[in-house]
C-alpha positions, 0 to 999 in steps of 0.5 A: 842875615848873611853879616850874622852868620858870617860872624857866627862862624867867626867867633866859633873858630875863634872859639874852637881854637882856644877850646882845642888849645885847652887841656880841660877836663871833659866838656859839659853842657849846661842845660837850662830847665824850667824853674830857673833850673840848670842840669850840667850834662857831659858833652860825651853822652850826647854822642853816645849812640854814634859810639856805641851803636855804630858798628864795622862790618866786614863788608865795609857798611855800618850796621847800626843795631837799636840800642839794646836790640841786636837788630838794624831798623831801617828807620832808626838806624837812619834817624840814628844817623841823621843828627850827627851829619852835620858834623862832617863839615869838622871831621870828614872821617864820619863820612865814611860811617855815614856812607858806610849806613845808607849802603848798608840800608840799600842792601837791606832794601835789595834783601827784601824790600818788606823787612823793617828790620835785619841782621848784620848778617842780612837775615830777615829780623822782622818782615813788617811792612811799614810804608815809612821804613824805605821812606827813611832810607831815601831821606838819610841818603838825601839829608847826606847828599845836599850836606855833603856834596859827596858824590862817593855814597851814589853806589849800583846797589842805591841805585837798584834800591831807589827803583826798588823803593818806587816799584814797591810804593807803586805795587802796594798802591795798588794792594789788592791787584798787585801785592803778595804780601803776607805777614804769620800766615796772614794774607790781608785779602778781605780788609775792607778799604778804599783801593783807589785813594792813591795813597799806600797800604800799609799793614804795621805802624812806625811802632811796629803794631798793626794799624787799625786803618790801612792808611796811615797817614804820617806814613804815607806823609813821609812817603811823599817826601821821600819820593820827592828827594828821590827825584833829586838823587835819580837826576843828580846821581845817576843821571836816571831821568825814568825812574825820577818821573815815576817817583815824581808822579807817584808822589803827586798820586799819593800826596793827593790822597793825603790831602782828599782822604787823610783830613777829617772835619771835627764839628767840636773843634769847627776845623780840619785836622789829619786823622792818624789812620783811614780806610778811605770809605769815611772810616777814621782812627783819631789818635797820635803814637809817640812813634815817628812819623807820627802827626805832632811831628809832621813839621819835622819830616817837611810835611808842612810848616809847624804854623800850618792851620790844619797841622795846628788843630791836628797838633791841639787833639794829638796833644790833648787827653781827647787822645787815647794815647796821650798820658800824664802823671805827676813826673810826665806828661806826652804821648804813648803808644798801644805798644808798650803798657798803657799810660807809659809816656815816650821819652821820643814823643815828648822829643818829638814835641819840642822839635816841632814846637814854636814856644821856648817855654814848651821846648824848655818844658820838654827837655825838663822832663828829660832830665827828670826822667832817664837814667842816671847815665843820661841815656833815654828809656824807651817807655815809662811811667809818668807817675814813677819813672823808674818803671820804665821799658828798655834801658836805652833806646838809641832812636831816643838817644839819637834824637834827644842829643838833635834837640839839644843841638837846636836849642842850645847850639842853635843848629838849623833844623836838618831839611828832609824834603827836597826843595822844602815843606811838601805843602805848597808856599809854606816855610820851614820851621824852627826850634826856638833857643833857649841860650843867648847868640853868645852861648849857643857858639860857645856850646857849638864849640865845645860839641865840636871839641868832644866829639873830636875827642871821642874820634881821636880816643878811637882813632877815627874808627868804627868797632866791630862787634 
């Protein structure tokens, strides 16, 4: 293995040399589908959203707003960014607009810890609390850490916000006693749940609709593995030994609770699968959103290997019409979400799908669907409908985007998937997973290559710099 990569990264310089060399036209990438099909994409667009939606502010952070929404989610902006981390290795001028996000984020977190989403002025966009929202924020700065090795992201105002994290996590562990949380005059007082599973009350989904159950299950997944890494960060950035013995413990807390109250037995299918919500009084939501994390993508936050036995059987009901969410139409078939209108598929979900698939004929199926489905430009929708895809809800969604291009990363150029948890999967004795290729070993170091090459491109168009808006 080591004799291979070695000369992987051999015959990508080899390559990189004569592409830099050229003066080609702009690069393209040419895409295999299904059917013995083949789509030729400019290389470009696959950088679109760290282009566009990337943006300097006068504070010297990186504002990154959603695509066409004038706002920063704490999620998406660090699920924006996390794909384009590994390119810092070629150009280590991206690393200032990667620091640039995760101390935007730690600022956002000290603004108010509740808020999914702000404004670049630090004004509250939307105050939903989502336990996953600070998870993301810790996973960014994370997957940038163990990249990069660049100490310089490890600021006073991450630091506040990590503790803040915990603080926050442990209080609204204990909702009922501790939490003041109120969203449109709305106090959740009388909710009937469980107080004492140890996992952490949410009120909003991922997709920014109310959950049913105050348990969501990939949130508190995610939680989990956010506080893991924050362990990491504590020690190894600030020498904070307290604040990393609080995080570890409260992971401990809530990933028990996962395990005891978040898996539910189904006598139709005779196995053990994650439920999407709990009260943790024997009440379940069964069901998948397309939003992430949700539970067809638990491999890929390291929750667990995607050969799990229990994600598995999750997996088959999430991705089955035994799933209210779960669409198809003659265009499409994949997940939805209660937040857009029903029987639209999400671009995200069948993203989300093929990240975590085992089969390159399902990885294959998905980008397919893709390219048959977003708009002309390449730019991926938010929602459509899979029996008329030009009915569709948002233009261009930079998560989706962002995403999209990871997929095409892995499969075509044969990245290693990115480790979100410290230390690997969160379930114990279990293996990282991978996205299948669809190119042999030749091509995928030619298309590494010509990444490489468009992205140097693009920084040399703009000189290395971010706009302002």
């Amino acid at each position: 293995m080591r004799f291979a990569r070695s000369a992987a990264s051999l015959a990508l310089a080899t390559i990189l040399a004569f592409r830099c060399g050229a003066t080609a036209a702009a690069e393209t990438l040419v895409v295999p589908l299904t059917g013995e099909r083949v789509r030729n994409i400019q290389t470009a667009a696959l950088f679109h959203t760290l282009f566009h939606d990337f943006f300097l502010e006068d504070d010297a952070t990186t504002y990154v707003q959603t695509g066409d929404i004038p706002a920063m989610w704490l999620r998406d902006s660090s699920a924006q960014t996390i794909p384009y981390i590994r390119y810092q290795v070629f150009y280590p001028v991206l690393r200032a607009r990667f620091v640039g996000v995760i101390e935007r984020n730690a600022r956002n977190v000290l603004t108010d810890p509740y808020a999914n989403a702000l404004q670049s002025d630090y004004h509250v966009w939307e105050r939903k609390w989502e336990v996953d929202s600070l998870a993301w924020t810790v996973i960014l700065a994370s997957v940038y850490w163990r990249s990069t090795h660049d100490a310089t992201f490890f600021s006073p105002d991450l630091h506040k916000a990590l503790g803040t994290i915990v603080a926050t996590y442990a209080c609204e562990q204990r909702h009922r006693s501790c939490s003041r949380y109120g969203y449109a005059y709305r106090t959740f007082t009388r909710d009937e749940y469980n107080p004492s599973t140890g996992m952490i009350w949410g009120a909003f989904r991922p997709s920014d609709d109310a959950v049913k159950y105050r348990f969501n299950i990939p949130q508190n997944a995610a939680a989990v593995v956010a506080l893991r890494d924050i362990v990491e960060l504590a020690i190894d950035g600030y020498g904070d030994d307290a604040l990393a013995d609080r995080a570890q413990r409260l992971g401990a807390q809530v990933q028990e609770g996962v395990e005891t109250y978040g898996r539910y037995y189904d006598p139709d299918r005779r196995a053990w699968m994650y439920a999407y919500e709990t009260d943790g009084l024997g009440h379940y939501n069964l069901m998948d959103d397309a939003n992430i994390p949700n539970l067809t993508t638990l491999p890929y936050i390291d929750w667990c290997s995607a050969y799990d036995a229990i994600y598995l059987a999750t997996r088959k009901f999430a991705l089955s019409m035994d799933d209210p969410y779960y669409f198809a139409g003659r265009y499409a078939q994949g997940l939805g979400s209660p937040h857009t209108p029903h029987g639209f598929v999400w671009p995200l979900g069948i993203i989300g799908r093929a990240l975590t698939a085992t089969s390159s004929i399902e990885v294959a199926t998905a980008i397919t669907t893709l390219a048959e489905t977003d708009d002309e430009s390449g730019l991926i929708h938010e929602s459509f409908y899979p029996d008329g895809y030009w009915r569709f809800t948002r233009q261009e969604f930079g998560w989706a985007n962002a995403l999209g291009a990871e997929l095409l990363f892995r499969s075509l150029a044969g990245e290693p998937a990115t480790q979100f948890a410290w230390r690997g999967p969160i379930q114990p004795f279990e293996r990282r997973s991978a996205t299948p290729t669809l190119v042999p070993l030749f091509t995928q170091i030619e298309n590494a290559a010509d990444l490489v090459v468009a992205l140097g491109r693009l920084l040399h168009t703009t000189g290395g710099a971010l706009p302002r808006r």
